[in-house]
N, C-alpha and C positions, 0 to 999 in steps of 0.2 A: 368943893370937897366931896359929896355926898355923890356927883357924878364920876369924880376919880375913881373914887373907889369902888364904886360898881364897873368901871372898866378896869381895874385891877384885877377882881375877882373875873370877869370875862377873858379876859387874857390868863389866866391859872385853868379857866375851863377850857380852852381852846390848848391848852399846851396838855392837859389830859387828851383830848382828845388826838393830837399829835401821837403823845405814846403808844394811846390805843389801836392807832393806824401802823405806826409801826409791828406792834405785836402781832396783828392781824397780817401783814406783809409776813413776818416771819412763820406765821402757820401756813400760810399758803403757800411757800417755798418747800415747809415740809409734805403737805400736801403733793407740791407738784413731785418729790422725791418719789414719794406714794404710788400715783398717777403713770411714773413714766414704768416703775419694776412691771405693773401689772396689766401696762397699755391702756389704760382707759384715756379717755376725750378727758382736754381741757375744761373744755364746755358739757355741759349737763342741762340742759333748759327745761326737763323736769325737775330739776335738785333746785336750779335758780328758780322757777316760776313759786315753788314750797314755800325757799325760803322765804323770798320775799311778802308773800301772803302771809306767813306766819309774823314776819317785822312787823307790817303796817297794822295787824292785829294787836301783835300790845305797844308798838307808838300810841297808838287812838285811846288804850287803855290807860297810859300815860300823859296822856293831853299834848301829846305832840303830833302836828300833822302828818296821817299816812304819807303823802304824796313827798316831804321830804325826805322822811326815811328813806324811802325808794331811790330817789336822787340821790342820796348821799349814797347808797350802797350800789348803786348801779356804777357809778362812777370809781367807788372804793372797786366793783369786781371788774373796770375795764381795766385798771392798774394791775389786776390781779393776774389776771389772763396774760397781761405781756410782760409780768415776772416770771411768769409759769415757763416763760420760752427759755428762761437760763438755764433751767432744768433738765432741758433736754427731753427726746420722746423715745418711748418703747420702737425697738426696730418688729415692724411689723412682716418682715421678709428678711431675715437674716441669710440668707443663702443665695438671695438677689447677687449677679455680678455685678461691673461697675455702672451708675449711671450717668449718663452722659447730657448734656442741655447746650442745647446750640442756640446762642445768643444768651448765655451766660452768662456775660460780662454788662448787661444790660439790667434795666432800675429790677424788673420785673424780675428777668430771670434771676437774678442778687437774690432775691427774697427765695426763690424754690433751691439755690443752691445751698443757702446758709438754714433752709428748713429739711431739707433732706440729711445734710450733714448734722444737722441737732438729733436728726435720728437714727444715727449712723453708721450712716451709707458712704460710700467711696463715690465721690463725684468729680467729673472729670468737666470742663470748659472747651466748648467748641464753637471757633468763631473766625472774622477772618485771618485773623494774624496766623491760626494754626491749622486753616481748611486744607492746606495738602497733603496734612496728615489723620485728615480724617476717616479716612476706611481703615487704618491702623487703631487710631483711636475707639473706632464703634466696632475693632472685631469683638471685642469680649465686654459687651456692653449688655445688660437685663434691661437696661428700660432705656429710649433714646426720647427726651424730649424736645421741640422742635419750639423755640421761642422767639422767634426773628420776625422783623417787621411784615404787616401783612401782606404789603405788594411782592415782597420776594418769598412769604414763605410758600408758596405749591411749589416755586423751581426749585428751591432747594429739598423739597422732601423727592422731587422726581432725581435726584441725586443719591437717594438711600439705598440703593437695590442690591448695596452688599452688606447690609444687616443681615446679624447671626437669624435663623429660622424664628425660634424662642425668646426674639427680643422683643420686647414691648416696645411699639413705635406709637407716642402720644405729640400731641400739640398743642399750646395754651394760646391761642389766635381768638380775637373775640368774634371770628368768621367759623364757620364749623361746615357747613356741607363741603365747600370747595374743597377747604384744607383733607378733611376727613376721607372723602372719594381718590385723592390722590396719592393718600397712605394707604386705602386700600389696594391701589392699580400698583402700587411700586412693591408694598414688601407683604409677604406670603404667612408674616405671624401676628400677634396678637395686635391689635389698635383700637385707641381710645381717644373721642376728643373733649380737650379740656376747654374750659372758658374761667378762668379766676376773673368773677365779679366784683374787682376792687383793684385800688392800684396799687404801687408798691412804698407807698407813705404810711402802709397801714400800720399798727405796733404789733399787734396779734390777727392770726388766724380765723381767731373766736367769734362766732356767728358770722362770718364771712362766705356770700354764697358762690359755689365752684358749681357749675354748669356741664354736666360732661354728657357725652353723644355716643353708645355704642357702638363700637364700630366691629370688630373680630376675635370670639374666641376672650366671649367676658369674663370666664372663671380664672382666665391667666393673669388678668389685671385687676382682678377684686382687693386686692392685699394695697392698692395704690391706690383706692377707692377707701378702704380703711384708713391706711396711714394718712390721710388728709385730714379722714373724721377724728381722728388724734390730736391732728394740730385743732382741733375744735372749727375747722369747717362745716357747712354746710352744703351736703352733696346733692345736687338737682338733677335727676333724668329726664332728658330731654332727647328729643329727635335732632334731626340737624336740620331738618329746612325748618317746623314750628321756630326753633332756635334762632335762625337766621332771619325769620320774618317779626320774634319778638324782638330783635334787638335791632331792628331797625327803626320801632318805636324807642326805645327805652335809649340807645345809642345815638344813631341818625340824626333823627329828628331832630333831639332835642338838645346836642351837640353844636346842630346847626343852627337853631332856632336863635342860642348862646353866642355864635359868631357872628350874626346876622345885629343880633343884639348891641354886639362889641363894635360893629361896625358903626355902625350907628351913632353910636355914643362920640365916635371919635369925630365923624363927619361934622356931626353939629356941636361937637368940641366942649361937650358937659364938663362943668368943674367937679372933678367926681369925690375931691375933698366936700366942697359942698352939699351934695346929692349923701355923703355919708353922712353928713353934719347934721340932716335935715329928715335922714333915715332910721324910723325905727326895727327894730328886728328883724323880723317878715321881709321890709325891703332891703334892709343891708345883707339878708341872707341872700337874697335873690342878685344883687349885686355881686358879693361875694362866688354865688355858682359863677358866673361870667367871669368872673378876676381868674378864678381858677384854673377855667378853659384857658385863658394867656397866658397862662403862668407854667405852663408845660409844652413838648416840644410840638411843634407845628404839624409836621406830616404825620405824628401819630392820628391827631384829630383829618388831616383831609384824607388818609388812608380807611379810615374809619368810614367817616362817611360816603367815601367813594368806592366800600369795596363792593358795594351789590350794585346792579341797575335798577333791583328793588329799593332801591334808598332815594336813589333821584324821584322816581313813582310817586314815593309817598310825600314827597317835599315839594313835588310840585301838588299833586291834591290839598295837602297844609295849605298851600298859598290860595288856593282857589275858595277855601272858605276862611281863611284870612280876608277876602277881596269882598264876599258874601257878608260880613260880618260888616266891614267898614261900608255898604251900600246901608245896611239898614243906619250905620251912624252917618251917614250923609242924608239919608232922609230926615233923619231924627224920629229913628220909628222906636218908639220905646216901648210899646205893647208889646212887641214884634222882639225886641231883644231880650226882653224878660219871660215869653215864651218859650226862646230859644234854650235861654240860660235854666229854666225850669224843664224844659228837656234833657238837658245832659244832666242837672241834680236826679229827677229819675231812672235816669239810664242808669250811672251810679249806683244806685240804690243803697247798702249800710257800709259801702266803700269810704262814701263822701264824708260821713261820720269818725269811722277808723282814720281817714285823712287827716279829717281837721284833729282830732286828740293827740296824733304822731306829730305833726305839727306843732302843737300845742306845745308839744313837751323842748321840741328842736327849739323854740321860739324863746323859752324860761331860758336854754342853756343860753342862747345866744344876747339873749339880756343882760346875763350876768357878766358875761365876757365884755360886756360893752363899758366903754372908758369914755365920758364926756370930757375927753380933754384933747390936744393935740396931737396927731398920730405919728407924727416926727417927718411927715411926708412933705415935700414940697409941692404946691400947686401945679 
């Protein structure tokens, strides 16, 4: 009796706090009303970074743990962000003609065409069911973005050469020199290249970082550069080769490290219900990155990694002290591996720290998600 009742009373507090979420939903919708009249960012990361410090100052003065407050409001504002999107955004170029996105009909391009039209622009789809009406299509076009897979996208931008003067010709390819030097050699007006660092599963914009590459006559393209930082992106200037050779790490690599992985797994035929069963966080996450790489289309990832000769370079170098690493565990040199290992900790240096805390936190969410019970999966 004495336990019913105290989950009584816990279920009447959890149903306040329902309400309270909803109320909070309903401010922020006023909010985003707010937001789109006057163009500002969804995202604010000095407004959140305040608030949040000011929370976990009087949780602590309440006797409730900072660290959850934080959780429970970080989570309350990723909800927050992708109701913001019904809202709609400030048009940041209103006098823009129409824009146009070739390979629009794709996961990605989905996303830039239903975010341009939230902020609204007249968006046109060019793809191939309608490519023989494309120079018709892109005569009275302000921005042409170019979002087709990466092994076809230079031939198709060497196709552009009858853009208006004053068009914007951009690219979202997570390649940027190649694509980039090709828009410059075909069309005669403004060009930018894009990198969207995230896929198109995303819910929001917000803190999402966009990678873009200078390329001609940047004050004609700035308003496209804003209107991103609207949808609560994050704009990164970047060269296009540094570009090209960071995402060969960050891509490449580790892309393939994931398939090399996957392969693996299947070769010596792991029961990967088991391997889950037997996985805590840490490793069901790391499993999880690998499922992921499957679980999306094929040539996306071997275009990826195949689009530089810089990528093969660095993955054959990978492999050689992959090869270095398992001599010392054939030896059993263990001074030697902990050497090694206290090498790259101070290479590092307060990176290795920032790691493990970001971590840390990926680790709590992925705990909580965890279900010890049956996953409905057949063996």
């Amino acid at each position: 009796m004495p336990l019913s009742k105290l989950r009584d009373q816990i279920d009447a507090v959890d149903q306040q706090l329902i309400d309270l979420l909803a109320e909070r939903l309903r401010l922020v919708g006023e909010v985003g009303e707010v937001k789109t009249k006057h163009g500002l960012p969804i995202y604010v990361p000095e407004r959140e970074a305040s608030m949040l410090a000011k929370r976990r100052e009087e949780a602590e003065l309440k006797g409730v743990p900072a660290n959850l407050i934080e959780d429970i409001l970080r989570r309350t504002m990723r909800e927050s962000y992708a109701s913001e999107n019904e809202t709609g955004f400030k048009t940041v170029n209103p006098d823009l003609k129409r824009i146009v996105i070739i390979g629009g009909n794709g996961l990605l391009g989905k996303r830039f065409v239903e975010m341009f039209k939230l902020s609204g622009y007249d968006v046109d789809i060019l793809g191939r069911a309608n490519w023989d009406q494309a120079e018709n299509i892109c005569s009275n076009a302000g921005l042409v973005i170019v979002g087709s897979p990466i092994d076809v996208t230079e031939s198709i931008i060497s196709e552009l050469s009858y853009l208006p003067d004053d068009c914007i010709l951009a690219d979202i390819t997570s390649v940027k020199e190649g694509p980039l030097n090709a828009m410059l050699a075909v069309h005669k007006g403004p060009v930018v290249g894009l990198h969207p660092m995230f896929g198109p599963d995303i819910s929001s914009f917000a803190k999402q970082v966009v990678a873009y590459c200078d390329g001609r006559d940047a004050d004609k393209y700035q308003w496209l550069i804003e209107q991103m930082k609207i949808w609560g992106a994050h704009l990164y200037k970047v060269k296009a080769d540094i570009h090209d050779q960071s995402m060969t790490l960050i891509q490449a690599l580790r892309h393939f490290t994931s398939f090399v992985y996957g392969v693996h797994l299947q070769e010596v035929d792991a029961d990967l219900k088991q391997l889950l069963d037997l996985s805590s966080p840490i490793y069901r996450l790391e499993l999880a990155m690998v499922g992921r790489l499957f679980a999306q289309e094929p040539s996306l990832y071997a275009d990826i990694i195949l689009s530089q000769k810089n990528n093969v370079a660095m993955i054959k170098r990978y492999h050689k002290h992959f090869s270095e690493a398992i001599e010392l565990l054939e030896k059993g040199d263990r001074d030697a591996f902990i050497k090694r290992f206290a090498s790259v900790t101070d290479w590092m240096g307060d990176y290795s720290n920032l790691f493990l805390e970001e971590s840390r936190l990926l680790l709590q969410q992925a705990h909580d998600n965890r279900h010890y019970e049956d996953d409905g999966l057949e063996k």
